[in-house]
C-alpha positions in Angstrom: -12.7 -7.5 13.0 -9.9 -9.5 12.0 -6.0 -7.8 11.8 -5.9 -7.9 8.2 -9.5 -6.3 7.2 -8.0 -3.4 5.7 -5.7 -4.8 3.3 -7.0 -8.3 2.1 -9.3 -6.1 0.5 -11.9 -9.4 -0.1 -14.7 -7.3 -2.1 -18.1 -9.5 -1.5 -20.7 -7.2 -2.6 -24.6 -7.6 -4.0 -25.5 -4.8 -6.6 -28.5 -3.6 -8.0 -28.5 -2.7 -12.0 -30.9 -2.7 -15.0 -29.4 -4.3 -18.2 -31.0 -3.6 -21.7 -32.1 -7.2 -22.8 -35.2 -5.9 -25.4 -33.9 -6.0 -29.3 -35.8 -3.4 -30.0 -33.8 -1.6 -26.9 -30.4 -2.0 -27.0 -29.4 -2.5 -30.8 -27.8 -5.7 -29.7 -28.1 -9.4 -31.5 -29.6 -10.2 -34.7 -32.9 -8.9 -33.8 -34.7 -11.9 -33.8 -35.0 -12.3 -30.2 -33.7 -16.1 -30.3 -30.6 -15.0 -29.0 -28.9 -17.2 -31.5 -26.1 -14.2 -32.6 -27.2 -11.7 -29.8 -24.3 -10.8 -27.2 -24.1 -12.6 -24.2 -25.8 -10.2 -21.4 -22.6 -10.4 -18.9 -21.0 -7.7 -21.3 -20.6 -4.3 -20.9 -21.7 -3.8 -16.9 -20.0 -1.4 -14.6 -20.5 -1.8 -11.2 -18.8 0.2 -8.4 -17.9 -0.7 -4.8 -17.8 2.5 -2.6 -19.9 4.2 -0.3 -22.6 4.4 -2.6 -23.1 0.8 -4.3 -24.1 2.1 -7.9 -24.1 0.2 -11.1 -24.1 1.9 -14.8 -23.5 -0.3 -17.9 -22.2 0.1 -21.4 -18.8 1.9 -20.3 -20.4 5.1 -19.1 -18.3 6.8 -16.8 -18.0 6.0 -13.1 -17.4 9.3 -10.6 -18.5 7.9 -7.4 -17.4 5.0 -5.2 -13.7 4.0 -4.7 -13.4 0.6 -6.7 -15.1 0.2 -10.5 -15.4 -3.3 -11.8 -16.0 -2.5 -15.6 -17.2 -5.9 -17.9 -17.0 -5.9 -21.4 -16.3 -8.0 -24.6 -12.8 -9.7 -24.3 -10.7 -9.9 -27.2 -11.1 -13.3 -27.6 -14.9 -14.6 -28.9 -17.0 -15.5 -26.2 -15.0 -14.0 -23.4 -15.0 -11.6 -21.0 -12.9 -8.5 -20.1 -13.1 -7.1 -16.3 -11.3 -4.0 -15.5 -10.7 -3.1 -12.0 -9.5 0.1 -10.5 -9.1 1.5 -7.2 -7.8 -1.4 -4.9 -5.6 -0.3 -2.1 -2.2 1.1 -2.5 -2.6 0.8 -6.6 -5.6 3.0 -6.7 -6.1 4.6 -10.2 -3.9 2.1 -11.5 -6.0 -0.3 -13.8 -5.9 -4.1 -13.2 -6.8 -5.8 -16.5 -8.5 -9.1 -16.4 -8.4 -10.3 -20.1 -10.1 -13.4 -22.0 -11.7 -14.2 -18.8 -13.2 -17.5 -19.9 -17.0 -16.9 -18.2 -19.1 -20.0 -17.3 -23.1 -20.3 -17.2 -25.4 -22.3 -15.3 -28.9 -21.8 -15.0 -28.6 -18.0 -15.9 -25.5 -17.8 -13.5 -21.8 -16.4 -15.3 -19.2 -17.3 -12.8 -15.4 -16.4 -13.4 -12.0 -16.6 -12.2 -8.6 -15.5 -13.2 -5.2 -13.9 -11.7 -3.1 -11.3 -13.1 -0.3 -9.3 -12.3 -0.9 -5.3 -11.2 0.7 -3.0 -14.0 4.8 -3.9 -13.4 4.7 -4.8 -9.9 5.0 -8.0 -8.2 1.7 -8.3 -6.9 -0.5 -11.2 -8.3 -4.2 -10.4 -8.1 -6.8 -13.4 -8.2 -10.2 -12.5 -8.6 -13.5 -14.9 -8.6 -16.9 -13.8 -9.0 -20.3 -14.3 -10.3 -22.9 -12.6 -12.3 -26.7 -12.6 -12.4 -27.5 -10.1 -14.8 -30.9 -8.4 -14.7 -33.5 -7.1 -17.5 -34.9 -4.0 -18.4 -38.4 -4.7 -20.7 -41.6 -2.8 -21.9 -43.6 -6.2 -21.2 -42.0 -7.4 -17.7 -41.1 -5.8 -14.9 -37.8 -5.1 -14.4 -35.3 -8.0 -12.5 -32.6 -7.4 -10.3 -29.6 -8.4 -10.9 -26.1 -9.2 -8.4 -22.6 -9.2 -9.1 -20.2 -10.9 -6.3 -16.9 -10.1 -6.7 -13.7 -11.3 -4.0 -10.3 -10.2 -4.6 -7.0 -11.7 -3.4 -3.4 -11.0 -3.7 0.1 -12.4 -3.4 3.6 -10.6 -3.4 5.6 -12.6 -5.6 9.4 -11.1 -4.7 12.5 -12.1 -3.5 11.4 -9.8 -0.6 9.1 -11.6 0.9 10.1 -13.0 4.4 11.3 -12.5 7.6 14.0 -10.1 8.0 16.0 -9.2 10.8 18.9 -6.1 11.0 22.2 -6.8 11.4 24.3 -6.0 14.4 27.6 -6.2 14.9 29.4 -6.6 18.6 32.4 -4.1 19.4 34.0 -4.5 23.0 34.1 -1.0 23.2 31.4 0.5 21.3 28.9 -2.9 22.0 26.2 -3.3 19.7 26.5 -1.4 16.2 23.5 -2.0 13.8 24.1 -2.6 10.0 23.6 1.2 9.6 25.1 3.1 6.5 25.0 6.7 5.1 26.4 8.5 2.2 26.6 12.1 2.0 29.2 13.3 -1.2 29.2 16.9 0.3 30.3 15.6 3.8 33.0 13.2 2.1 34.4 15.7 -0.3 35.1 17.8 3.0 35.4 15.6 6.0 36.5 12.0 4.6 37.3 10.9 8.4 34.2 12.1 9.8 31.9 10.4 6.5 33.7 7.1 7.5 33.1 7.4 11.1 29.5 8.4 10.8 28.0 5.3 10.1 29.1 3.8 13.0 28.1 6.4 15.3 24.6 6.0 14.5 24.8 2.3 14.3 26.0 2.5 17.9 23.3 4.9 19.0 21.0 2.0 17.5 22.7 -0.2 19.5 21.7 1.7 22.6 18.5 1.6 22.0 17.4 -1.5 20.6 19.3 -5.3 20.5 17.0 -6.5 17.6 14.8 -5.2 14.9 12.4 -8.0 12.7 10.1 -6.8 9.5 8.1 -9.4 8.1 6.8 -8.9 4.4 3.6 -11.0 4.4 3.0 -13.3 0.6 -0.6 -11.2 1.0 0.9 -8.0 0.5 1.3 -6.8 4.4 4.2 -6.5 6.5 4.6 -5.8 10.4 8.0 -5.0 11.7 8.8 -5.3 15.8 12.0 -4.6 17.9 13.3 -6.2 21.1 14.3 -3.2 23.7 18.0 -3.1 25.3 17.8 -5.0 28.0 13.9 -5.6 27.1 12.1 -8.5 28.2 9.9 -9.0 24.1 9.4 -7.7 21.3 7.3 -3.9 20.9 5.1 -3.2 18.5 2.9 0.0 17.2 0.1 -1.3 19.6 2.7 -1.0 22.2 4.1 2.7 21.9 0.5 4.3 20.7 -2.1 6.0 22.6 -4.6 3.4 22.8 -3.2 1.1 20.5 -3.8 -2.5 22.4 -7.6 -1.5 21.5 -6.8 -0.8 18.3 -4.1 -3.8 17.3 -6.7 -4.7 14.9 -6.7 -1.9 12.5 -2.5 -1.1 13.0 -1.7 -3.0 9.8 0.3 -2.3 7.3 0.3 -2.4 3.1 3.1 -2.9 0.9 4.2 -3.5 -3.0 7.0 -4.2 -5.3 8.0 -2.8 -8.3 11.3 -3.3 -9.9 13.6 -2.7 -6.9 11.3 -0.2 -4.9 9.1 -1.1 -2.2 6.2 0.7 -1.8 4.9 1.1 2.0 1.6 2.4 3.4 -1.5 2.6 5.4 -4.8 3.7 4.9 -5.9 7.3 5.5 -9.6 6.5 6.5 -8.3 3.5 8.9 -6.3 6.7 10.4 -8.8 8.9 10.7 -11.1 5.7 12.4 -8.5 5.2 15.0 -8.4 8.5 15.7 -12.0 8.9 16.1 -12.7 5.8 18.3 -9.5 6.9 20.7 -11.3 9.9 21.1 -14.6 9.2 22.0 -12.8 6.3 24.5 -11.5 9.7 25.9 -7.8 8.6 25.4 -5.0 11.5 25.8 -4.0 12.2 22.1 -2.5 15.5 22.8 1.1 13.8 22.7 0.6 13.4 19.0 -1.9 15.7 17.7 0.3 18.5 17.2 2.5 16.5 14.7 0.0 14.9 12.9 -0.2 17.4 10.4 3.1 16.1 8.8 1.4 12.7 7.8 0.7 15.3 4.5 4.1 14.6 4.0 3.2 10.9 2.9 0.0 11.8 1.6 -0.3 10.3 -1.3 -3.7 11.8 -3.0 -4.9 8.7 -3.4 -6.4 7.9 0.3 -3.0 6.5 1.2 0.0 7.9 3.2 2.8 5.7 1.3 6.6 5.7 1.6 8.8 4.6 -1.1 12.0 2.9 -0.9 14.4 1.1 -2.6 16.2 -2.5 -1.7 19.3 -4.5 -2.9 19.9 -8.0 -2.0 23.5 -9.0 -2.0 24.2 -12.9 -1.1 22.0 -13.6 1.8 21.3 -10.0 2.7 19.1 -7.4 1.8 19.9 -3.4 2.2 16.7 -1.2 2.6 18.0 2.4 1.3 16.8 5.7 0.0 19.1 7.9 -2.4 19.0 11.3 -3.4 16.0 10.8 -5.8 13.3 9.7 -2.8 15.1 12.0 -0.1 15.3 15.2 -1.6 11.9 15.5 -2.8 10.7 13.8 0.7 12.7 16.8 2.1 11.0 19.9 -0.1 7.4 17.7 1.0 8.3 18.7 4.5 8.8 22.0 4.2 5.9 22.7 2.4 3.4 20.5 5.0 2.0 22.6 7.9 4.8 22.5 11.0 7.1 21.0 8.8 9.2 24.3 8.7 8.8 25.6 12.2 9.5 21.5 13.3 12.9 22.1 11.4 13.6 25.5 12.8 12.7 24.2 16.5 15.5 20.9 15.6 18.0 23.0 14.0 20.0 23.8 16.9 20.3 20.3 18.0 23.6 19.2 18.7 24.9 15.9 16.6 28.3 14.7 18.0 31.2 15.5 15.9 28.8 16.9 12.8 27.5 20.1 14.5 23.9 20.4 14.6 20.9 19.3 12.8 20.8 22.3 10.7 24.6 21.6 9.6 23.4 18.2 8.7 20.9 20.1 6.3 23.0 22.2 4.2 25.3 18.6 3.6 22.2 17.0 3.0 21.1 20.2 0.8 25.2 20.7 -0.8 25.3 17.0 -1.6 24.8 15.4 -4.8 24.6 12.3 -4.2 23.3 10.7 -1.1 22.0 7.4 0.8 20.8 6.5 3.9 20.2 2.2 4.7 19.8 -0.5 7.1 21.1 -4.0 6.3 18.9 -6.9 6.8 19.7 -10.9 7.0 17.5 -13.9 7.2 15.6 -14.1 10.7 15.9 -17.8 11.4 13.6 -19.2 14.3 
């Protein structure tokens, strides 16, 4: 299985359907059988790609299967419309294929267009064919097939290798480009709010000497850090249970809408990880307490997604969240099993300077406004 399986989301599937193609039937044409005004039989087919490969036609309502492919009469005479929904991170979120300008050879209707997803960046081309089948008193009836591949592309100043920045101090050594904003802290500790950010960006410093996230053109992204004192780059394959037998399946997803980036993984590659490590007998007890709190990123949709936002600056780019994505990622947490009792347990934890953790949660709780960001430049090989 290649890396990116998950995510390219290439859709190549044969379906079986019936399509009304009898006058007498359907209502459709002139009724003269000659086809001469009669619709062209590539409209009005819904075909789903799921668990269960099931095909209805003239717009009735789809309730199985994760992605529906819906055909129908474009706007435009003698074309088609092909409304997809379901795929990946944008599932529910229609993908309108309009005027698709629909070719025929020998009793073939082959297709291809690109369009943008809703108001993101993403750019989704789609080719496909269709065979369509009939449904008569007099013949029996013939199978049909629809094939149907998908593609995307990230279209965003985003897109590209990225590494965070680090500045050298000949006391503190490395600091990373680390910033944080809390107005409750400020209001009543200016000195300590200044000297904040630098703390942690020395603790970051410590730990790691450099950090790289590449957004992918296809709509992935893989991120990696080089250790202190490290001899390469980790990744995720590196730090989880199992995960050089799994390197395959840890992949990533990603969008772009206005300035937000929209980051996730599939539930059910997860879950599949999960189950293989276990019957491989691998020691998961490390991480099976916590994993609970993924319900934090749950996104009902299949996905566990985080949202973020990014600024680009001159040749720099600042990945931040603000009070609107923390807060509510905070009341999430609370209300996930463990999340309270993980909080409780943390509380007491000292932070240098600040107090504890739970100190740092009435500011984060007192403030209102707030940020939290890493800055990024150009990684240049």
């Amino acid at each position: 299985m290649k890396k990116n399986v998950w995510y390219l989301l290439a859709l190549l599937c044969c379906l079986n359907f019936f399509a009304c193609s009898n006058d007498d039937d359907n209502g459709k044409g002139d009724g003269d059988g000659d086809g001469d005004d009669d619709k062209k039989d590539w409209t009005d087919y819904t075909a789903t790609f799921g668990d269960k490969n099931l095909l209805l036609f003239n717009g009735e309502e789809i309730t199985e299967g994760k992605v529906t492919a819906v055909f129908a009469e474009g706007a435009e005479e003698g074309k088609a419309k092909l409304t997809i929904t379901g795929l990946g991170l944008w599932e529910g979120n229609e993908i309108v294929f309009d005027n698709l300008t629909v070719e025929e050879k020998n009793g073939v209707y082959a297709f291809e267009s690109a369009e943008n997803i809703g108001n993101t960046d993403t750019k989704l081309a789609v080719t496909g064919s269709l065979t369509p089948g009939t449904l008569s008193r007099e013949t029996e009836p013939k199978e049909g097939s629809l094939t149907l591949t998908t593609s995307r592309t990230i279209e965003s100043d985003v897109v590209g290798s990225w590494k965070l920045n680090f500045t050298e101090d000949e006391t503190a050594g490395l600091i990373a480009g680390f910033d944080m904003e809390l107005s409750a802290l400020t209001a009543s500790n200016p000195q300590l709010a200044a000297l904040l950010p630098m703390m942690v960006g020395s603790l970051i410093g410590d730990k790691v000497e450099d950090v790289v996230i590449e957004f992918k053109a296809d709509g992935t992204f893989d991120f990696k850090w080089w250790p202190l004192n490290g001899e390469d780059y980790l990744t995720l394959a590196d730090v989880i249970p199992g995960g050089e037998y799994f390197s395959a399946l840890l992949a990533l997803d990603y969008y772009v809408e206005g300035n937000m980036i929209y980051l996730g993984v599939n539930g059910a590659l997860i879950n599949q990880i999960l189950d293989l490590a276990g019957g491989m007998g691998i020691d998961l007890s490390g991480i099976t307490p916590y994993l609970g709190l993924l319900d934090v990123l749950n996104d009902g949709k299949g996905y566990y997604s985080l949202g973020i936002k990014y600024a680009k600056e001159n040749n720099a780019v600042r990945f931040y969240m603000d009070e609107s994505l923390i807060l509510p990622l905070l009341g999430k947490f609370m209300q996930v099993e463990g999340g309270s009792a993980l909080l409780m347990m943390i509380s007491q934890t000292q932070i240098p300077d600040l107090g504890t953790v739970g100190d740092l949660l009435n500011l984060v709780q007192a403030s209102e406004t707030m940020s939290v960001g890493l800055t990024f430049e150009p990684k240049v090989d």
